[in-house]
N, C-alpha and C positions, 0 to 999 in steps of 0.2 A: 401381448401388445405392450412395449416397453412405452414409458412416460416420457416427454418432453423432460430434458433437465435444462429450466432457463434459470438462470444465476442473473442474479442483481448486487451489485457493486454502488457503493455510498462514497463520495470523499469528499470529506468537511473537512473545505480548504478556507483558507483565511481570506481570500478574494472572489472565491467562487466556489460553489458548492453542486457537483456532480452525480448525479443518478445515469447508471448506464447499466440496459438490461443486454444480455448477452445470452448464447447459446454454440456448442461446438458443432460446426458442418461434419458432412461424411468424411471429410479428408483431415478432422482434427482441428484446423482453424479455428479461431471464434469471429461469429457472426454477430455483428451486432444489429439488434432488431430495435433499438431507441434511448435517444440519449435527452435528458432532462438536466439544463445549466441554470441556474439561477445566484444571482450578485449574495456572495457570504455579508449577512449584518451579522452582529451578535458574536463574532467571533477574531481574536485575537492573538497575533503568535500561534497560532495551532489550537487554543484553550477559548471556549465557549465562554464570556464572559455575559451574554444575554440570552436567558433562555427562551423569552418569546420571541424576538426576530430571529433566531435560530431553527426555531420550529415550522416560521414562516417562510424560511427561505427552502427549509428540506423539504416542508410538504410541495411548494413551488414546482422543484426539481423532480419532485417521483412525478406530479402531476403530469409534466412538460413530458415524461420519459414515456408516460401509463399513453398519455395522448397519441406519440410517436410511434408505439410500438404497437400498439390494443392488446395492450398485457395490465391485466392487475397485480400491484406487488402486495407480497405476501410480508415477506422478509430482506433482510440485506444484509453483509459483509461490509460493514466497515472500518476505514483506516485510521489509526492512533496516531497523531506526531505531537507536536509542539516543544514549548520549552522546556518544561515537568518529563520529559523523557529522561534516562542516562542508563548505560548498561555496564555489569561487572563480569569481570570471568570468575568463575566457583568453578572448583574440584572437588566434587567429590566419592564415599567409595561407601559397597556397604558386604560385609563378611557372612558366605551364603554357607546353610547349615550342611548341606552334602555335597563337595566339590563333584562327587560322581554322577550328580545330574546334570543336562541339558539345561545352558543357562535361555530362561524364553523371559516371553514377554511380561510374566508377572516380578520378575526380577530388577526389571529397565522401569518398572512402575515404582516400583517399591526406593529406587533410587531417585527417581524424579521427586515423589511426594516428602524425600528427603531434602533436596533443593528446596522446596514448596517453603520449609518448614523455616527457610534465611531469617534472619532476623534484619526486620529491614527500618530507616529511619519514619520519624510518625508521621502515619498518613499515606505512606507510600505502600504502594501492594507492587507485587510481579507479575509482569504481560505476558515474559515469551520465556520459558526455558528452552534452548536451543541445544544440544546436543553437539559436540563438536567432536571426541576421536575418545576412544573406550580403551583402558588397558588392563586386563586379565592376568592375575598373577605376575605382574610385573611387566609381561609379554604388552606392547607400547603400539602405536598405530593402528588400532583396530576398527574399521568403519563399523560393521556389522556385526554382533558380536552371538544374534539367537543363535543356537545351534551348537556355542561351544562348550567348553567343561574349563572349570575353576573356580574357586571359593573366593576370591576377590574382585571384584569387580567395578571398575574404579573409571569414571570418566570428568573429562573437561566442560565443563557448562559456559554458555554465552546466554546472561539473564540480564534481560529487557523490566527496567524498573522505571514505575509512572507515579502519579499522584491519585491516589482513589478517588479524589472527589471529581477531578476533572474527568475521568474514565465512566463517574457514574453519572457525570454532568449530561455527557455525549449520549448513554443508555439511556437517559429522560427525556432528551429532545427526541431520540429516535419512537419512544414506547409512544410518549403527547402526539408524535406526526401519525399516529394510525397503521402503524407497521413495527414487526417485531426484526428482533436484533439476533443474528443467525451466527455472526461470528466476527469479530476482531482480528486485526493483524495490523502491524508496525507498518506505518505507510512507504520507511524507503524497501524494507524485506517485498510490498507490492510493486512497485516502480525496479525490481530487479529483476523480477518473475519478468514483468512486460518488456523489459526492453534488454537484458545479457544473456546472453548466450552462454553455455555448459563450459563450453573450450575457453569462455574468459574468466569463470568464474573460479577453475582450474586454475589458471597461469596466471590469478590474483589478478585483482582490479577495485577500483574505488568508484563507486557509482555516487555522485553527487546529484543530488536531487533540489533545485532551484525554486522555491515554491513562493506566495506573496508572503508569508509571514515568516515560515522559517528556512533554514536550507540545510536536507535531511545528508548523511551519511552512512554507508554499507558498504566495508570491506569483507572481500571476499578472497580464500585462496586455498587452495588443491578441493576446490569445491565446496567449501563447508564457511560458515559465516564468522567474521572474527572480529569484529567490533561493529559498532553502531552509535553516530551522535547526531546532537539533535542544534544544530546553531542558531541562536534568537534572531538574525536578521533572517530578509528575504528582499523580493523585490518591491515591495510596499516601501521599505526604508530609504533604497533608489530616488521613488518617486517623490519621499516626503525630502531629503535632500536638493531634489529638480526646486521643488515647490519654495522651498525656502532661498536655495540659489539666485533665482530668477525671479522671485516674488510674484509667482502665479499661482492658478486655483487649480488646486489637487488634480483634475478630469482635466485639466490642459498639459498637468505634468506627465500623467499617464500615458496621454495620446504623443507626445514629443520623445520621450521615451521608447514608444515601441515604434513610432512613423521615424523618427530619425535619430533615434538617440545609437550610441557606439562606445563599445566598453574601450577604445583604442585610439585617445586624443589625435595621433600624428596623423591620421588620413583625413580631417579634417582641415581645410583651408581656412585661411582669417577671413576671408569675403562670403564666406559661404554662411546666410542668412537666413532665419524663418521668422517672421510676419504673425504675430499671435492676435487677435480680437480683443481688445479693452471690455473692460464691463461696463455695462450701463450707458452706450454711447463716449465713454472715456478713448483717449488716444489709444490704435496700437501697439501693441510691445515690442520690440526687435530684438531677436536672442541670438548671440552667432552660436555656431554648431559648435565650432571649437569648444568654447566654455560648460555648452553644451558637455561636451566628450567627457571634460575633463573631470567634472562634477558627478558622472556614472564612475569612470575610472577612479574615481579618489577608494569611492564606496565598495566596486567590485572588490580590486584588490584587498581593501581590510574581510571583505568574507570570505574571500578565495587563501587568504594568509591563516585564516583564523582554522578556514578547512584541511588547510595541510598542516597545521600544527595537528590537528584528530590523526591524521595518517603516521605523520612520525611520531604519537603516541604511540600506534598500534606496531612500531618498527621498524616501518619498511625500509631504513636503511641498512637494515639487516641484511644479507645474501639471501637467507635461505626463507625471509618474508617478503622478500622483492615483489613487488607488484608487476608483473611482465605486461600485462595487459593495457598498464597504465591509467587512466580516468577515461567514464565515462557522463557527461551531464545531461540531462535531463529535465523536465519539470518545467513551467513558461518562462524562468531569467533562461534559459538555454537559449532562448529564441533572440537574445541581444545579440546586433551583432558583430563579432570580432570577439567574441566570449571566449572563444575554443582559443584561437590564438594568443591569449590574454594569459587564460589558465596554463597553456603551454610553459610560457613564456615566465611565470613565475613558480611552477613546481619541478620542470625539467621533463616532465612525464609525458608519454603519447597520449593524446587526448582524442576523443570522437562524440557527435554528439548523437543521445540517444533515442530514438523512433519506436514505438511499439507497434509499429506496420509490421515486424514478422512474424506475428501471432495473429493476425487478423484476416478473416478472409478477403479470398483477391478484391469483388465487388464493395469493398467497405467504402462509404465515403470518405475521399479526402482528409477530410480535417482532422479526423479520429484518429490520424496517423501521428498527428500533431505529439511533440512533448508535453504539452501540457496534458494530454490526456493520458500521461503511461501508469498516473497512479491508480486510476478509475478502470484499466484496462485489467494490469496488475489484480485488482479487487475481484471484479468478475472472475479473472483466471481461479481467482483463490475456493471461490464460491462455488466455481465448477471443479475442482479438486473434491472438495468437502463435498459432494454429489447433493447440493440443496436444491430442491424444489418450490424457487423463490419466486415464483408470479405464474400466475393460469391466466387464459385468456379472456378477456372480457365477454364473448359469447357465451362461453362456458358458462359462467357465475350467471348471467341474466336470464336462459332461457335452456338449463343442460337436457329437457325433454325433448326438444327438438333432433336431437341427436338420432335419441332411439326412433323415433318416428320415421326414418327414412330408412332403416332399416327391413328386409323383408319377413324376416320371422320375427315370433314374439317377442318381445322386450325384456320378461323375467329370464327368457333362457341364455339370451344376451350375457344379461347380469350375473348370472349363476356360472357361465364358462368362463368370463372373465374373475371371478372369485377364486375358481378351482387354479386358472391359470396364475394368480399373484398367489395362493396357496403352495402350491408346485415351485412357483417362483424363493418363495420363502424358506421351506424345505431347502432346498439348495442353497440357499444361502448357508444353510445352520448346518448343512452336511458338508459342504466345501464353500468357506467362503473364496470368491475370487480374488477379492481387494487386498487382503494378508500376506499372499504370495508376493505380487510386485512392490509391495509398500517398504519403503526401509525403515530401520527402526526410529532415526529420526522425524517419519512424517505419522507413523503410530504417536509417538511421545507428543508431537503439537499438535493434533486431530483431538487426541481425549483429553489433554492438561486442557485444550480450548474450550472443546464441551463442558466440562467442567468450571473450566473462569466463566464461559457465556451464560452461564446458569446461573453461578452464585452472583453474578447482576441484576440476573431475572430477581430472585430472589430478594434482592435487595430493595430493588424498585418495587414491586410487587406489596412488601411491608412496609416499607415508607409513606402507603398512603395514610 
């Protein structure tokens, strides 16, 4: 009798903090079984800045999620952004004692813990070593490299570098809210899972991810990840701009913003008006849209300028690093609108915006298709990759005798077939495992370097009391 594998997804967002428990249907999809939102306090630019309205707002979220779904969570997968992010490319190589062996996995380990060993500035650790194109004796372009013969062996690294403290900031709000921390990843690496496709990811593209605090980036091309940045604004800065523009209260600039705000001054008319509520019995406000327009536009542009300066870091004026796919955005600024034609219009590049409705089952509701949800979707995905067994269901935990009881034969024999059967089950594992075969060596190298980083946090916290 195989197990439910339900996966639970965290994202500690700077405006809002999401809990969404998931599971894949028979056709591959993920079904999502309950999602828990709750307003982010405590947290800043991407970086926890208070740990108890942090704690309160996660436990909130799982709560809202546990409710929705009648799943208890165990554990979760959560996503790393903020400002403290930035990544370098490393190459490196390591000289193997017998070219006439099969180069395998203990070789691709032995080079990773090589990377591991960067000397990085104080304070900072490394999140993601990413694996990008392997080259053997000189021999250049090699995805996959077990299997082959040579004594050098030498590959391109894309290493994801954070600040420890914020990294272990996140592991203590998560351990204080009553649930354990199952696994890490870069929040735009999640929001690309959910929402691009293989064929873009191929033929290069830039996924901008739009978030309230920060606005994430992930170029990708012939399939494999090639930069990553992390930009201090987001849409929060929009709003505090509205707020100071127009001299209104923060929750008025938000709502004008997403009710009728327009990253595209000229389709705005000078007559066209909205009517805002005074405080306290005070007059009216009247704000025309125009100015409205103008005051998102000033601010889009300086983030969208700031984003394509990351991209023609990474070259794309290049030919042979041409992004073909063009931009994809993402993440709740996705949702302004005239965005896409905006970013058009200032990078030259085909633009689309991004939905994580193609990973999700047909029955999903609505909203969950939304951009805002593709990091939270993203996260799940990750989690059901990593095959965690992140929530059982609430009956289960409250009354699991019940079970056997409706059964018609004995209950120890129950017990004792299902033993022999995960026994059986086990054996097989250790005689063929399945997972080894489809796995490429880049999802080996970030499955165990993660096990490994998600430990030495355990670890950390664990003696810190």
């Amino acid at each position: 009798m195989e197990k439910e594998n339900i996966a639970v997804g965290l994202d500690i967002g700077t405006t809002k903090i999401v809990a969404m428990i998931g599971k894949k249907n028979e056709y591959g999809k993920l079904e999502i079984l309950g999602v828990g939102k709750s307003k982010s306090l405590g947290v800043a630019r991407g970086v926890v800045n208070n740990i108890t309205q942090t704690i309160q707002s996660i436990q909130q979220a799982v709560q809202e999620a546990e409710n929705n779904s009648g799943y208890k969570i165990k554990d979760v997968v959560v996503g790393i952004a903020g400002q403290h992010i930035r990544s370098i490319q490393h190459t490196d190589y390591i000289s193997r004692n017998n070219p006439e062996e099969v180069i395998g996995g203990a070789d691709i380990q032995m080079l990773i813990d090589q990377v591991n060993k960067l000397a990085m500035l104080p304070g900072e650790e490394i999140i993601h070593v990413l694996p990008q194109e392997f080259k053997i004796d000189g021999q250049s372009e090699i995805k996959e490299p077990i299997g082959m013969y040579g004594g050098r062996l030498e590959s391109s690294f894309h290493v994801v570098v954070g600040q420890a403290s914020s990294i272990r900031n996140v592991g203590r709000c998560i351990q204080s809210s009553g649930i354990e921390l199952s696994g890490l990843t870069l929040e735009p690496l999640a929001s690309s899972d959910a929402v691009l496709s293989q064929e873009e990811k191929e033929a290069g593209v830039a996924l901008i991810d739009i978030g309230g605090g920060t606005t994430d980036l992930a170029i990708f091309k012939d399939g494999i990840i090639r930069h990553t940045a992390v930009i201090p604004f987001g849409g929060n800065v929009i709003s505090d701009d509205i707020k100071e523009g127009c001299s209104i209260i923060e929750k008025q600039a938000e709502l004008l913003k997403v009710k009728f705000g327009s990253a595209w001054p000229g389709e705005n008319r000078d007559n066209e008006i909205v009517s805002i509520p005074g405080l306290r019995g005070r007059e009216p406000k009247e704000i025309s849209l125009k100015n409205l327009s103008k005051i998102i536009h000033a601010r889009v542009v300086e983030i969208i300028e700031q984003v394509f300066n990351e991209i023609k870091a990474y070259g794309h004026e290049d030919p042979r690093k041409k992004l073909i796919a063009g931009i994809v955005l993402t993440g709740g600024g996705a949702q302004l609108k005239h965005i896409k034609q905006l970013v058009e219009y200032i990078t030259g590049m085909d633009t689309r915006i991004g939905y994580p409705n193609e990973h999700l089952a047909g029955d999903s509701d609505e909203e969950y298709s939304s951009p805002l949800y593709a990091t939270a979707v993203g996260l799940v995905m990750n989690s059901i990759e990593n095959k965690t067994q992140s929530a059982v269901r609430i009956e289960e935990l409250i009354a699991p005798p019940i079970r056997g009881s409706f059964r018609r034969e004995p209950a120890p024999v129950a017990v004792e077939e299902y033993e022999r059967e995960e026994e059986v089950e086990e054996v097989q594992e250790r005689v063929a495992p399945k997972r080894s075969k489809d796995e490429s060596t880049g999802d080996k190298i970030k499955r165990t370097f993660f096990d490994r980083y998600v430990d030495r946090i355990k670890d950390f916290l664990d003696n810190a009391e």
